[in-house]
C-alpha positions as CSV (number, residue, x, y, z in Angstrom):
1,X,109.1,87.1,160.8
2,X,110.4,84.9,157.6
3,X,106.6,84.6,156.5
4,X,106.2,88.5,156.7
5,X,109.5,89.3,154.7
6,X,108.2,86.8,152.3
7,X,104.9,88.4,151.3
8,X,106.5,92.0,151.5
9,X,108.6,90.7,148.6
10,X,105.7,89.0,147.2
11,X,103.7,92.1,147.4
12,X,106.8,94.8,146.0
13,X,107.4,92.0,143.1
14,X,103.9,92.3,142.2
15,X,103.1,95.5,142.6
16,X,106.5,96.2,140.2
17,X,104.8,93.4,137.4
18,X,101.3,95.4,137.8
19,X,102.9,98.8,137.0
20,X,105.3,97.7,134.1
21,X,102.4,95.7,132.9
22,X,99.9,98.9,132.9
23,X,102.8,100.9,131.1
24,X,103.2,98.4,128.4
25,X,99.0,98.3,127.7
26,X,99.2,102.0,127.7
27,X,101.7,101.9,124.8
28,X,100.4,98.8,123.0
29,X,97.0,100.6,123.0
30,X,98.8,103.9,122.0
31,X,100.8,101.8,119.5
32,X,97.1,99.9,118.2
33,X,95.8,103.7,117.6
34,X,98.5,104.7,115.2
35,X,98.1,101.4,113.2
36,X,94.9,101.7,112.7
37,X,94.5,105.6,112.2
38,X,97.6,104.6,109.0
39,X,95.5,101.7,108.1
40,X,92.4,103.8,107.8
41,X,94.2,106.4,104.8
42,X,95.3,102.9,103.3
43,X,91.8,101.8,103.4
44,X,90.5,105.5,101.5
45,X,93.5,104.6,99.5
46,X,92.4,101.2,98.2
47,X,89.1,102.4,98.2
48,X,89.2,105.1,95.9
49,X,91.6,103.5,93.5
50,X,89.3,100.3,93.7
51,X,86.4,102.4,92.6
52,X,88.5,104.4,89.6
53,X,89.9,100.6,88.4
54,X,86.3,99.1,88.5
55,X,84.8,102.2,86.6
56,X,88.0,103.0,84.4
57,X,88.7,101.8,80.9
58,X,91.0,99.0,80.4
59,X,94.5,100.6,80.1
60,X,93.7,102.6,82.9
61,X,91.7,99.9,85.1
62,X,94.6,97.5,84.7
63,X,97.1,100.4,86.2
64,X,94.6,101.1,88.7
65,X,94.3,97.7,89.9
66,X,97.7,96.6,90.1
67,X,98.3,100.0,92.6
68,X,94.9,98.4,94.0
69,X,96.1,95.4,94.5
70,X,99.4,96.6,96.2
71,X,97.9,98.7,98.3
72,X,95.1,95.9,99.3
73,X,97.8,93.8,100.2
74,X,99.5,96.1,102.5
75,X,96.0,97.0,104.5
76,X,95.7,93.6,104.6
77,X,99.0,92.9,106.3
78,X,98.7,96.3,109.0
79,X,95.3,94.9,109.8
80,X,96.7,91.3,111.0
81,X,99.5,93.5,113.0
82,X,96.1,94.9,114.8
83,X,94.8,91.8,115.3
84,X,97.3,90.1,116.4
85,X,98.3,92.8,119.0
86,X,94.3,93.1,120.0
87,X,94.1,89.2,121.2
């Protein structure tokens, strides 16, 4: 009987760890989504302000790329965050 009790257990404890487990992909997956649909405006961001510092005059090109450049940095970062959450 002590070898029946002890695969119930077995088989409630896992069940529990497979459920929770399912739950937390759901939400990492939801969570991946929304980092990457925010990343994706950064990305039109950058890209457009990229474009305007590349074809700009100087005074205006060197504004251009410093927002650029701050806005580069910070898709680079929220891509990592997907990354990292992805492997």
């Amino acid at each position: 009987m002590a070898l029946k009790d002890d695969i119930n257990r077995l088989l409630e404890g896992l069940k529990q760890e497979r459920d929770e487990l399912r739950l937390k992909m759901h939400l990492a997956k939801l969570e991946v989504q929304q980092e990457w649909e925010k990343a994706e405006k950064q990305w039109e961001s950058f890209k457009s302000k990229a474009e305007e510092a590349l074809e700009g005059g100087k005074e205006v090109a060197e504004e251009l790329a410093e927002s650029a450049k701050v806005i580069g940095e910070e898709l680079k970062n929220a891509y990592l965050r997907i990354r990292e959450r992805l492997s």
